[in-house]
C-alpha positions in Angstrom: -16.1 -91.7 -22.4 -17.6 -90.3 -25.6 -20.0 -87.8 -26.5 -23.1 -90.2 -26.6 -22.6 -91.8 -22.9 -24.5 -94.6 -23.9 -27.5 -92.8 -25.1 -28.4 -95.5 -28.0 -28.4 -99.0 -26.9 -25.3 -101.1 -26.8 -26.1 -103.5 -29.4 -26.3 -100.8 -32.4 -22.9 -101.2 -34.4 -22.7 -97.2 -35.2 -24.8 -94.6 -33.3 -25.1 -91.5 -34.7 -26.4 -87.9 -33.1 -26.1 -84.8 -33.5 -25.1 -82.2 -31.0 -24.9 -78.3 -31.3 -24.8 -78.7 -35.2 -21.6 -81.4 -35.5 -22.8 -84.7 -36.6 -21.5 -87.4 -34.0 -20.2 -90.8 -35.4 -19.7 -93.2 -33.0 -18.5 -96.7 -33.8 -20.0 -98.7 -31.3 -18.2 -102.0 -31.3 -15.7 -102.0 -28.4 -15.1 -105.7 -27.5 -14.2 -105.9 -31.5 -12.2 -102.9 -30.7 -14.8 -101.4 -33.4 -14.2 -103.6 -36.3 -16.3 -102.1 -39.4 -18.7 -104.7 -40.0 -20.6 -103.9 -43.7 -23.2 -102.6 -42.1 -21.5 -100.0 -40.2 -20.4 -99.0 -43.7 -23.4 -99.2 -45.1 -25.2 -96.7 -42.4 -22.2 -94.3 -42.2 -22.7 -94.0 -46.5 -26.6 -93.3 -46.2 -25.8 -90.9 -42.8 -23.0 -88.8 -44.3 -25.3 -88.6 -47.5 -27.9 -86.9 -45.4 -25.7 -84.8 -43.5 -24.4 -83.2 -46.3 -27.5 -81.6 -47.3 -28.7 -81.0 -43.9 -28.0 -77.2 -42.7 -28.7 -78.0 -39.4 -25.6 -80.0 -39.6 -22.4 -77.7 -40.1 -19.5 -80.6 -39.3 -18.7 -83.8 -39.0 -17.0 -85.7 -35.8 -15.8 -89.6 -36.2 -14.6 -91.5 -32.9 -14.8 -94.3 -31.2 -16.9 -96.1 -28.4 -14.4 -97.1 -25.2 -11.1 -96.5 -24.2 -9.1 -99.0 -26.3 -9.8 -98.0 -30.0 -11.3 -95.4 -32.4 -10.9 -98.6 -34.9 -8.6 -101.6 -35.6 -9.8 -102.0 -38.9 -12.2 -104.1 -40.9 -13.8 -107.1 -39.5 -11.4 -109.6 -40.8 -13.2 -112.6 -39.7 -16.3 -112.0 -41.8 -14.1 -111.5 -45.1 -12.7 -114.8 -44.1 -15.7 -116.4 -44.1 -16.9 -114.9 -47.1 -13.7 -115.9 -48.8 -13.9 -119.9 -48.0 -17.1 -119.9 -48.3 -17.0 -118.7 -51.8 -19.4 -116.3 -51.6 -18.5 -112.4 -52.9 -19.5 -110.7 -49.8 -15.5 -109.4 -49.2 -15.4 -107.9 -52.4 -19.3 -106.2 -52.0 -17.7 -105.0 -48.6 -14.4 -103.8 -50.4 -16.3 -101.6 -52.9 -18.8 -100.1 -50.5 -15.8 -99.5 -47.9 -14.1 -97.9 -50.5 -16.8 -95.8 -51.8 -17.0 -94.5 -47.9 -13.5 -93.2 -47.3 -13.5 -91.8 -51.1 -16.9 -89.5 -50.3 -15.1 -88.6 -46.6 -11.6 -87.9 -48.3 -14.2 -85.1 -50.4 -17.0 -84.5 -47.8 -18.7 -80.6 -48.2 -18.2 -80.2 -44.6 -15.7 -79.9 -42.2 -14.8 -84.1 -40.8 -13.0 -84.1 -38.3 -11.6 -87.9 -36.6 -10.9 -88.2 -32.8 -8.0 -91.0 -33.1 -8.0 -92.1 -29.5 -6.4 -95.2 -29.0 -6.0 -98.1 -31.8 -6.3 -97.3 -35.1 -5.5 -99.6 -38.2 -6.5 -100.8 -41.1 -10.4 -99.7 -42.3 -9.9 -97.3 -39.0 -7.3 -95.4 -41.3 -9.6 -95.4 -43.7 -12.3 -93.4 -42.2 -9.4 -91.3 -40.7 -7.0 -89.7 -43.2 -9.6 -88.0 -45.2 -10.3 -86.0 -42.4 -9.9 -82.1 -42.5 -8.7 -82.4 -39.1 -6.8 -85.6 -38.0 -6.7 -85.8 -33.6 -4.6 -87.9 -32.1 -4.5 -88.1 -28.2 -1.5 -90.3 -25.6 -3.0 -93.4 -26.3 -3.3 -93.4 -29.9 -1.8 -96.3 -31.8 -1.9 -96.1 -35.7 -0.5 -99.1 -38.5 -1.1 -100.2 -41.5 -0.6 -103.7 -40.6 -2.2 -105.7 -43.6 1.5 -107.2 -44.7 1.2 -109.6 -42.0 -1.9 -111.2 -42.8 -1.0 -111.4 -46.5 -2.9 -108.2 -47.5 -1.4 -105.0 -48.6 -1.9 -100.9 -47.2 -5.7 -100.3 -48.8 -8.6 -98.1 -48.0 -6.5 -95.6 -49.6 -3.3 -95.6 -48.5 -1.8 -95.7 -51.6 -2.7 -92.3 -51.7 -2.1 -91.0 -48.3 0.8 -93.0 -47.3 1.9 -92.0 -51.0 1.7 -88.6 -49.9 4.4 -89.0 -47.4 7.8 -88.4 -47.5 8.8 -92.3 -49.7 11.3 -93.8 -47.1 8.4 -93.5 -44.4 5.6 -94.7 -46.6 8.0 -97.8 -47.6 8.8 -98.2 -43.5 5.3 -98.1 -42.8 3.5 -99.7 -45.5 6.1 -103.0 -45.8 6.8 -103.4 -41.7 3.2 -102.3 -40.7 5.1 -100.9 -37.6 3.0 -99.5 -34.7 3.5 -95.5 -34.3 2.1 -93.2 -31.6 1.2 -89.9 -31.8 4.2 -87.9 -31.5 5.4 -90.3 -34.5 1.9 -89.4 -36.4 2.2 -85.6 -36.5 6.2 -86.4 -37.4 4.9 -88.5 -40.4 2.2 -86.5 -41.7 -0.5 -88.8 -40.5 -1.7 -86.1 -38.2 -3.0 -82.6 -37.6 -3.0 -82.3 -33.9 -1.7 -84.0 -30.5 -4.5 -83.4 -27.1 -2.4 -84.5 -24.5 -3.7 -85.7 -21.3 -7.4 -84.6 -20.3 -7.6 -82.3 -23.8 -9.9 -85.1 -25.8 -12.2 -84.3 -23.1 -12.0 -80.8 -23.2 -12.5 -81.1 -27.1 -16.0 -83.1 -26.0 -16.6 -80.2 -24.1 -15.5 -77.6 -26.3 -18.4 -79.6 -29.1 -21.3 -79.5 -26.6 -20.6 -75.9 -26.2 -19.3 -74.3 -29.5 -20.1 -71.1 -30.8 -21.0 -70.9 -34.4 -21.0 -67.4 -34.3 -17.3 -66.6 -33.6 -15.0 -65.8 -36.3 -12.1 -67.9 -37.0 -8.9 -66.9 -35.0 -5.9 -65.3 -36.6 -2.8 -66.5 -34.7 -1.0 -63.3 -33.5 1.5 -62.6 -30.4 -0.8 -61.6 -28.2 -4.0 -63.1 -29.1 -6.2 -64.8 -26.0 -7.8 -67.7 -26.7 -10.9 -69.2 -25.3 -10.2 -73.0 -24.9 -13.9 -73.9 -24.5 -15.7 -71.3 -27.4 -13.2 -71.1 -30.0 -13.4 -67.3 -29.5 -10.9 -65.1 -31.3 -10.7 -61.7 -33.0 -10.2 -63.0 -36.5 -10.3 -62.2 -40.3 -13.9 -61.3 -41.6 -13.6 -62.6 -44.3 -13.5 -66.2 -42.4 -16.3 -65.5 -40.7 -18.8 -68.2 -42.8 -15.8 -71.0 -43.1 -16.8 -73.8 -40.9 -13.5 -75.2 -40.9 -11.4 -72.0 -40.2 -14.0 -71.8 -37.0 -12.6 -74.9 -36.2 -9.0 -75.4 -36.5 -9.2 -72.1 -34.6 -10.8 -73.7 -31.7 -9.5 -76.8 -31.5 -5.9 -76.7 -32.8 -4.5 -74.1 -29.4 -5.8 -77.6 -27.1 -2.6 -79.9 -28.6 0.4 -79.6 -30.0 1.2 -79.4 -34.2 4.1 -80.3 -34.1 6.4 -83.2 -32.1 10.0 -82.8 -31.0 12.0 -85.3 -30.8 9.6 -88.1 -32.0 11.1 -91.8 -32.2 11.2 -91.5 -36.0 13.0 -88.5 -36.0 15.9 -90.2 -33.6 16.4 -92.9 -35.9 15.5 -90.8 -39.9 18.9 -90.9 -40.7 19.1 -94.3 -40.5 15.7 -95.3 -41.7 16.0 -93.2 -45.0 19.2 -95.1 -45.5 17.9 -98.5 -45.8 14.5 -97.6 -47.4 16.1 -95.5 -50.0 17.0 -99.1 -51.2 16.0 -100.2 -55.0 13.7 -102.8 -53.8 12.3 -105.0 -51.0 15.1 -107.6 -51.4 17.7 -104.2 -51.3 16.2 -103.1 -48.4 16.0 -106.6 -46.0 20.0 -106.5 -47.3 20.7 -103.2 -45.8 18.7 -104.3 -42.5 20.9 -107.5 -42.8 23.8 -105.7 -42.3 23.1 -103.3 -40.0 21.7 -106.2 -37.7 24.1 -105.2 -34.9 21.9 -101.9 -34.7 18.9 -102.3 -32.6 16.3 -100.6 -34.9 17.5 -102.3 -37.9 17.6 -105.6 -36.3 13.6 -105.1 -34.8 12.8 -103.6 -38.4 14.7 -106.9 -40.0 13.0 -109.1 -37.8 9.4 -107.8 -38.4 9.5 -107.7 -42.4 11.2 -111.3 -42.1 7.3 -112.0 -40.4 5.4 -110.7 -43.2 3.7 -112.6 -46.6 6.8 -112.2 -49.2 4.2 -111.8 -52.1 2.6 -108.9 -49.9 5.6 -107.1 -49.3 6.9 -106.9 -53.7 3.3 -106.0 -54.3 3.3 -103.2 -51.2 6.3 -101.8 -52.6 5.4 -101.7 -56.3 2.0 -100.7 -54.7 3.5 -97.6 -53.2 5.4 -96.6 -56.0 2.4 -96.5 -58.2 0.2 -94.5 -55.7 2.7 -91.9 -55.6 1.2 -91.1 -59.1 -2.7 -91.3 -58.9 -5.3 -89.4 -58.5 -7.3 -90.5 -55.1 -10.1 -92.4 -57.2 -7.3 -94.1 -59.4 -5.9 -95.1 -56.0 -9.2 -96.8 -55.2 -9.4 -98.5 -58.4 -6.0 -100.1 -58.3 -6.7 -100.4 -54.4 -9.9 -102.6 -55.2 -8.1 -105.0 -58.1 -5.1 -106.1 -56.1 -8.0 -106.8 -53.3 -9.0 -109.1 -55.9 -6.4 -111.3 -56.7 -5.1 -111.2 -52.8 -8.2 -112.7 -52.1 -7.8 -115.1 -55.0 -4.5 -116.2 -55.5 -2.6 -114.4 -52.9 -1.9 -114.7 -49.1 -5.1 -113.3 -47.5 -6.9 -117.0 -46.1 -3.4 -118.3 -44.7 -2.2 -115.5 -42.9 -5.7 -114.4 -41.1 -5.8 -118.6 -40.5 -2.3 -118.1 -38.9 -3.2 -115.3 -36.5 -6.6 -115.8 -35.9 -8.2 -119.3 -36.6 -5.6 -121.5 -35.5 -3.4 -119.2 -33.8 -0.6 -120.9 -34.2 1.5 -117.9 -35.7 3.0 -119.6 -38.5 1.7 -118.8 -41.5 3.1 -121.1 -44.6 3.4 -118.1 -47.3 2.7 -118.9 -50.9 6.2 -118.4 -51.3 8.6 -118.8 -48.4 11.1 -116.3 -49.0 11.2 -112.9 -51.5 13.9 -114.8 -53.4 10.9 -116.8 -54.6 8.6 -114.2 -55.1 8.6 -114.2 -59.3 8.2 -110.9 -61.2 5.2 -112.4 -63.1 3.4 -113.1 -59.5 3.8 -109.4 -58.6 3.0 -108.0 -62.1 -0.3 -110.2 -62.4 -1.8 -107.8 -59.0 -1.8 -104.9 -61.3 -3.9 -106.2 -64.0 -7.4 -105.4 -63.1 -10.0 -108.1 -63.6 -12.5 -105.6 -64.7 -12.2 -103.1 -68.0 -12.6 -99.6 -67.3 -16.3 -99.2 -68.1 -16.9 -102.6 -66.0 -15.2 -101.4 -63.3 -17.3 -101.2 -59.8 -15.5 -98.3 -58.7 -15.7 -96.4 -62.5 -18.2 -93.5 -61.2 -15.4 -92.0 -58.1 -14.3 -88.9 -59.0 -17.1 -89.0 -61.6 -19.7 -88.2 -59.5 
């Protein structure tokens, strides 16, 4: 159940409302598990625009229509289309997306993401710019684009560059499936609500008080659940966000004991410490009798070779630019995967003919040349051409 309760008819792609000054984004696809069409993008650009200037409107809230997703990602289908069509509607969808998560990585206001259930992809995207990153039980979050002969985008290179390296290179190259306890391990989230507390947090919206002063966290302090109020610091006492985290933050857990990352670091930071992609299926290799390695092995043997040298040089390079730079590159190797690299085959392999067997422009990384990997990098646009040129600019 979501904040709107089906107050907008079902065929609009994103509803958008605004309740007791937050600004409610709902993306309204569930049967597509609320794949970002272009146009969702499109509206979410010209609404988070408005919002920004509107006073009435003092944060942000991003989540997701059913009980199955907040988002799995970009509608893959249409870019397919587009791509064999030869038409340039994927790469008009690329810069706009891009554009999107870059404004919500710097909104004004507080934007806050209620990451309930799947989340991939473009659903990252519109996620880890958030001040305040909510994950719930049923959350499931990846960056799964190896598999379909894409690479981590709509920012990662930044966020997942942001991480500590072993776990970017684990997530980025496997595109492995984490939950929450796993997110707030990683660094991919700010808070856990357990059980009925994304519905308290609903609640805790409807009711807010704008008036209360952010909390101080003190032995001894009593916290009010559903107003956010607190004895705080005056000096807070205009800082939306401070409100916030105050309210929200004592509903879920920061922090996660004994997450299945943590049980198996040791062993993860060992293999992905390796030089390269061909290093690390080697370690994996010969830790096969180990159950993790063999599962890790077994799902990077899956994914486009080309994908996973580009990922990992990918990766490396985010680690040292800027968030718009990260776009820039982001937006290029888009380019030439949609051109010369893996994209068609592997969404033709999972979701056109279904038949699960992709045939990889080259079959194993042994064949994946230097040159192949090395031509991503080289944008097909000069700086002053380039359709992302004005981020960080603007």
């Amino acid at each position: 159940m979501n904040l709107r309760d089906g107050a907008v008819e079902a065929q609009d792609e994103v509803l958008f409302d605004v309740i007791n000054g937050f600004g409610v984004i709902t993306l309204n696809r569930p049967r597509a598990l609320n794949a970002i069409t272009h146009g969702m993008v499109r509206s979410m650009w010209t609404q988070l625009n408005a919002w920004a200037l509107d006073p009435s409107v003092r944060a942000v809230l991003i989540e997701g229509a059913g009980e199955k997703a907040f988002c799995a990602g970009g509608d893959v289908r249409a870019l397919y289309d587009s791509r064999i069509q030869h038409r340039d509607a994927h790469q008009a969808f690329f810069v706009d997306e891009y554009r999107l998560d870059y404004l919500i990585h710097r909104y004004p206001k507080p934007y806050i993401a209620l990451l309930d259930g799947i989340v991939m992809g473009g659903g990252m995207g519109v996620a880890q710019g958030a001040a305040l990153r909510i994950v719930t039980d049923r959350t499931r979050l990846a960056m799964p684009e190896t598999g379909i002969g894409l690479f981590p985008d709509v920012g990662a290179s930044w966020f997942l560059g942001h991480l500590a390296p072993t776990i970017a290179r684990y997530l980025g190259l496997s595109g492995a499936t984490v939950t929450a306890a796993d997110a707030l391990y990683c660094g991919l989230a700010d808070v856990w609500l357990q059980g009925d507390a994304p519905e308290r947090l609903r609640e805790l919206i409807r009711r807010f008080d704008w008036s209360a002063r952010p909390a101080v966290h003190r032995a001894g302090d009593r916290v009010s659940h559903l107003t956010g109020n607190l004895t705080g610091d005056p000096s807070d006492a205009d800082d939306p966000l401070a409100q916030l985290r105050a309210a929200i933050l004592p509903l879920g857990r920061t922090w996660a004991d004994a997450a299945p990352l943590a049980q198996v670091r040791a062993t993860l930071d060992r293999h992905f410490s390796a030089l390269d992609v061909h290093g690390i299926v080697a370690s994996l290799a010969e830790d096969a009798q180990t159950p993790w390695a063999a599962e890790t092995l077994a799902m990077l043997m899956q994914r486009s070779p080309l994908s996973l040298c580009v990922t990992d040089r990918q990766l490396h390079k985010g680690r040292r630019l800027d968030l718009a730079d990260a776009f820039r590159m982001e937006l290029g190797l888009g380019h030439h995967a949609f051109a010369t690299g893996d994209f068609v085959e592997g969404v033709r392999a999972l979701l056109i003919d279904k038949d699960k067997q992709p045939r990889w422009r080259y079959a194993t990384l042994a064949d994946v040349p230097a040159s192949a990997v090395e031509a991503f990098f080289v944008s097909p646009w000069t700086d002053e051409a380039h359709p992302l040129k004005a981020l960080g600019h603007d």
